[in-house]
C-alpha positions as CSV (number, residue, x, y, z in Angstrom):
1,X,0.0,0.0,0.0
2,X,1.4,3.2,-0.7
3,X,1.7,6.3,0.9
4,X,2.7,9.3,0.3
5,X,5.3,11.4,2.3
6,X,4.1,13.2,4.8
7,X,0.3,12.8,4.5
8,X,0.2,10.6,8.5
9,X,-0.5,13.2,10.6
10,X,-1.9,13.3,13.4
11,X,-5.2,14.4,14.9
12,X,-4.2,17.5,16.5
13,X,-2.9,18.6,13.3
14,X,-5.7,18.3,11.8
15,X,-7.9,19.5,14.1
16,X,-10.3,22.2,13.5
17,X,-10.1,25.6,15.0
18,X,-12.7,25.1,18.1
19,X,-12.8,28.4,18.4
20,X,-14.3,29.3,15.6
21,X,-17.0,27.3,15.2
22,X,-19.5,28.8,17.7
23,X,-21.3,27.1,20.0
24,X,-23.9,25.4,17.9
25,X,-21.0,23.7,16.3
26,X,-19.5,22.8,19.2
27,X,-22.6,21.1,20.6
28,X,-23.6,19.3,17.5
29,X,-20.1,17.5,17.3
30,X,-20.6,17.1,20.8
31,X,-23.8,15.4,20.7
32,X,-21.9,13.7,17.7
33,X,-19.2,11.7,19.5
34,X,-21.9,11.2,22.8
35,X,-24.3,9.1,20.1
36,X,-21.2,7.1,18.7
37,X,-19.6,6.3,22.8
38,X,-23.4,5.5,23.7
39,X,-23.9,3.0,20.8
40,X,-20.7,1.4,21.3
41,X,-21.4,1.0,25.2
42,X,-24.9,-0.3,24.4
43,X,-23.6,-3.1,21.9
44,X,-20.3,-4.1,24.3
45,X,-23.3,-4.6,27.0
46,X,-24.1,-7.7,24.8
47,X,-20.3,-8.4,24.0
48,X,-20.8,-6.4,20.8
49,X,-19.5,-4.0,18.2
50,X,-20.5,-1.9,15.5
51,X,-18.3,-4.6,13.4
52,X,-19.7,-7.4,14.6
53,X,-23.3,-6.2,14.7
54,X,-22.7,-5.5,10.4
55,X,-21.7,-9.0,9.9
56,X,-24.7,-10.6,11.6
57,X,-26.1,-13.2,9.5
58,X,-23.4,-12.8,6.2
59,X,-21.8,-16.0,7.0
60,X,-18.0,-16.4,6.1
61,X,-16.1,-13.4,6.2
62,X,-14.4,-13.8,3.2
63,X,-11.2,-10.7,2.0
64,X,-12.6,-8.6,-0.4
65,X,-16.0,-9.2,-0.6
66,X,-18.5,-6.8,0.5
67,X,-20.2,-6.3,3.6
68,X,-23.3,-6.8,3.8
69,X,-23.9,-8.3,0.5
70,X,-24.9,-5.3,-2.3
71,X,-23.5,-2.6,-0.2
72,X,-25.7,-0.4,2.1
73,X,-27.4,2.3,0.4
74,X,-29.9,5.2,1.1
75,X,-32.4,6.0,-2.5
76,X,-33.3,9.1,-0.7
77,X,-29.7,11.1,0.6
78,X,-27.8,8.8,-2.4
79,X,-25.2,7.5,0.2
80,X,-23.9,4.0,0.6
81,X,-21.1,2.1,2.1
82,X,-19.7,-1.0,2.5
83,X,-17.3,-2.8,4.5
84,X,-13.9,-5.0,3.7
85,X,-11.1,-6.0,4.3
86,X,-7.5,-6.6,2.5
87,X,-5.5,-9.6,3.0
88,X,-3.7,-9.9,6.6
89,X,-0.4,-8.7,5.3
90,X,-1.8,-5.5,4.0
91,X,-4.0,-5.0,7.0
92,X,-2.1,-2.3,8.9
93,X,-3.6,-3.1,12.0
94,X,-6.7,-3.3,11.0
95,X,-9.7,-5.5,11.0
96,X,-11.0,-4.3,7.6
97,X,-12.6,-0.7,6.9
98,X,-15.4,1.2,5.7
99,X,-15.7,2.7,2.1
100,X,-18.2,5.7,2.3
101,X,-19.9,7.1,-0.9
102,X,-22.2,9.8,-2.1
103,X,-24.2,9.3,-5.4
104,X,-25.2,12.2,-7.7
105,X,-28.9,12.0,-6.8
106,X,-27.6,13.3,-3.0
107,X,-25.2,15.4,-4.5
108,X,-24.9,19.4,-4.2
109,X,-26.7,20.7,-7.3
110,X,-23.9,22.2,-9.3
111,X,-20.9,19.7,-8.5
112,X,-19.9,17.9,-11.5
113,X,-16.9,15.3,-11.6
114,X,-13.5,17.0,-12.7
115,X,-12.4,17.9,-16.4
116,X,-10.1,15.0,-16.5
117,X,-8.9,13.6,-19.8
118,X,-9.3,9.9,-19.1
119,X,-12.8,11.0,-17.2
120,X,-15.3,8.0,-18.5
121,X,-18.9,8.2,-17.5
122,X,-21.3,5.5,-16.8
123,X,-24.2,5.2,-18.6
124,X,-26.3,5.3,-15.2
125,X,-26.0,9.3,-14.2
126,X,-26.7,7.8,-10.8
127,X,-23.7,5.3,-10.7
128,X,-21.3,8.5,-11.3
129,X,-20.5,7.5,-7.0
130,X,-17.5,9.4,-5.3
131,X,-15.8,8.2,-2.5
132,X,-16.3,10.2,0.8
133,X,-13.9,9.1,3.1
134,X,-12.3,5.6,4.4
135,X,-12.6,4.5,8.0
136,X,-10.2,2.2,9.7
137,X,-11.5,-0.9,12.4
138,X,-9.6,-2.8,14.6
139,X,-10.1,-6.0,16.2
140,X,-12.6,-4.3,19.1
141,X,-14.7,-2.5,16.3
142,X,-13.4,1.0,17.2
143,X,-12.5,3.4,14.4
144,X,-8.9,3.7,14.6
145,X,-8.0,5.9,11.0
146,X,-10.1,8.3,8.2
147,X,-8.1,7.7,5.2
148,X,-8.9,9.0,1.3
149,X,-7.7,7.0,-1.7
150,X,-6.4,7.2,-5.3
151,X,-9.6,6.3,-8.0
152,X,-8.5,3.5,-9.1
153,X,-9.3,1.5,-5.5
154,X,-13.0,2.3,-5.8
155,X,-13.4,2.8,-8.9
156,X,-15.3,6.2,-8.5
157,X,-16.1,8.8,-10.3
158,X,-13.4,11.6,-9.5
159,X,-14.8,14.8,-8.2
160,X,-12.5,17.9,-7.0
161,X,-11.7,18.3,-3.2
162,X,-14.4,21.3,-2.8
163,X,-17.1,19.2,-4.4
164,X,-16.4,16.6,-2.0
165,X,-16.1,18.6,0.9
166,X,-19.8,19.8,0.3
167,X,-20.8,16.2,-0.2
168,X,-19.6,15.0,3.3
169,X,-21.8,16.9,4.9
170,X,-24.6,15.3,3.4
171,X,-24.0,11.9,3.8
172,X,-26.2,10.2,6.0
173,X,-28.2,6.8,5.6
174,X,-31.6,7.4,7.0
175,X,-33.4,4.0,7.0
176,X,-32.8,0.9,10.2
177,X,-30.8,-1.8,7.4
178,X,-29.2,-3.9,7.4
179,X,-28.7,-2.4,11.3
180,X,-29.9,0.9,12.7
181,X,-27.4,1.1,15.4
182,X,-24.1,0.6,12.6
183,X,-25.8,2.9,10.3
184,X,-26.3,5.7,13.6
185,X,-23.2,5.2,14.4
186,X,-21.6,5.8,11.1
187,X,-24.0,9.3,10.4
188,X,-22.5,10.6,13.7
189,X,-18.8,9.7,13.1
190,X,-19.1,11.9,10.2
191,X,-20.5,14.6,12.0
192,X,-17.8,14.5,14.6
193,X,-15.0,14.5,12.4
194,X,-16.4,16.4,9.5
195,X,-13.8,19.5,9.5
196,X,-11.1,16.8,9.7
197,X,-12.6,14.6,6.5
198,X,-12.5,18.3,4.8
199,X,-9.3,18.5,5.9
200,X,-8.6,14.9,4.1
201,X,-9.6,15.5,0.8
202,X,-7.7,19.0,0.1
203,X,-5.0,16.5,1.4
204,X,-5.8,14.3,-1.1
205,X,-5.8,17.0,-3.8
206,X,-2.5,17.9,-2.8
207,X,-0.6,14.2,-2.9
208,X,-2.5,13.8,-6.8
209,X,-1.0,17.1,-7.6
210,X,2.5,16.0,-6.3
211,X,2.4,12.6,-8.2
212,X,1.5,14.2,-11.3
213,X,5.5,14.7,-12.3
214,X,6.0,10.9,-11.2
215,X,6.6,8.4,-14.0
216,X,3.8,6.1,-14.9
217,X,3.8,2.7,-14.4
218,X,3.5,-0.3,-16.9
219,X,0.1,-1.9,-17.1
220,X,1.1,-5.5,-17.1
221,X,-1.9,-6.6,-19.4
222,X,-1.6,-3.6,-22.0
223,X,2.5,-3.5,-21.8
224,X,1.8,0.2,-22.2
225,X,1.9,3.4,-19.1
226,X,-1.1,3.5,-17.3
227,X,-3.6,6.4,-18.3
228,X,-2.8,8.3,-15.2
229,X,-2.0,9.2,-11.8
230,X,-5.6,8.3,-11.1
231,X,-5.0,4.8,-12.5
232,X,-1.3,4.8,-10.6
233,X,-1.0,1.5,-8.5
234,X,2.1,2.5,-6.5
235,X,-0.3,5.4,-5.2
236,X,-3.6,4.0,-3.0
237,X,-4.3,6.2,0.3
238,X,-3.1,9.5,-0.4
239,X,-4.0,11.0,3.1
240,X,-4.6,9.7,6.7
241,X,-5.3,10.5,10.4
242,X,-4.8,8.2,13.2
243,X,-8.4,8.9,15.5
244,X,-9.6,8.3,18.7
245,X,-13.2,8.8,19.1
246,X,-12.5,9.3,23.2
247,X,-9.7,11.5,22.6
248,X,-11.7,13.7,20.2
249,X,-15.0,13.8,22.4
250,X,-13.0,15.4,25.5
251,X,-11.6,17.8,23.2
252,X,-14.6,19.0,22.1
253,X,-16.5,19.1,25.6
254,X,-13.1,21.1,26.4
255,X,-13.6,23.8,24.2
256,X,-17.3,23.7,24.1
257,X,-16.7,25.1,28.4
258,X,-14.4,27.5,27.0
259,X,-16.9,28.6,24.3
């Protein structure tokens, strides 16, 4: 998996002024990271986690494949997700992760995906998906790293960092399947770590714009350089952020008291 220099940081680098974004702000990220504490605490009552309580009833967990089966995915807000995980010795640490889209239907009216010259469409205007943002498991089901990716891993349709910015803010899946507590628990780590997911994908802009220069790679099926950096195999997460949900919840009480 690579990496590019410099794009682990860690949380407090990231972190968003407090200061500056008022006290409604404040209490909405606060109320944020209370609902994604109180769901874990309620599943662990039951020896539980959000992991675990996804995977109910999808038999073998098998690398690769999608969890649950056909993805999870709201007709009304156009977001969906899944979860996976690589094999062990590209695992990082990790248990698997989740892969968070928006489709156009939820989309911003006026975003369109960027002027790029290998940009292909699908036919479907509604399969033209971005990816949001990654999130990194560990063995216990806690969220341990946001992470953004190169196109080629998800095969999405590449919209600049603004445009995706605007779209995080609307992802949210509003219906109880395949589990109401996962997908709870999902809409309110977005909202408690939104300015850091914004703070991800100009990231993300900025690693793409630094392997632009780099030289292609072969495609070993065409024996010809790959179209682009977006197709670029040596590049897959191009930002990250170690988390802990905990951490992040005190800080925000903190400077909610000081608001």
């Amino acid at each position: 998996m690579a990496v590019a220099p410099a794009t682990n940081v860690d949380e407090s680098t990231f972190a968003p002024r407090f200061a500056e974004m008022g006290r409604d702000g404040l209490e909405d990220m606060v109320a944020a990271g209370e609902e994604v504490m109180e769901i874990e605490r309620l599943l662990a009552k039951t020896e539980d986690n959000v992991v675990g309580e996804l995977l109910k009833g999808q038999g073998t967990f098998y690398e690769w494949n999608h969890y649950p089966d056909g993805d999870v995915y709201d007709a009304d807000t156009g977001s969906q997700f899944f979860y996976h995980a690589h094999p062990a010795d590209e695992r990082i640490g990790e248990h698997g992760h989740f892969h968070t889209f928006l489709r156009p239907v939820g989309m911003p009216t006026g975003v369109c995906p960027a002027s790029l010259p290998d940009l292909q469409l699908p036919k479907d205007e509604n399969d033209a998906l971005t990816h949001l943002i990654g999130i990194s498991m560990d063995s216990w089901g806690k969220a341990t790293r946001l992470f953004t990716t190169n196109r080629w891993v998800t095969g999405e349709v590449w919209y600049g960092a603004e445009d995706v910015i605007a779209m995080a803010a609307l992802f949210e899946i509003g219906h109880s399947q395949p589990s109401w507590p996962v997908n709870r628990w999902l809409n309110a780590l977005f909202r408690l770590y939104l300015p850091d997911i914004e703070a991800l994908v100009r990231e993300r802009d900025t690693t793409m714009g630094a392997w632009k220069n780099q030289p292609l790679p072969i495609d070993e099926e065409t024996g010809a350089p790959v179209s682009s950096v977006f197709e670029n195999r040596q590049l897959e997460v191009t930002s990250y952020l170690k988390i802990s949900v905990p951490d992040r919840l005190a800080t925000v009480v903190s400077a909610l008291e000081k608001a």
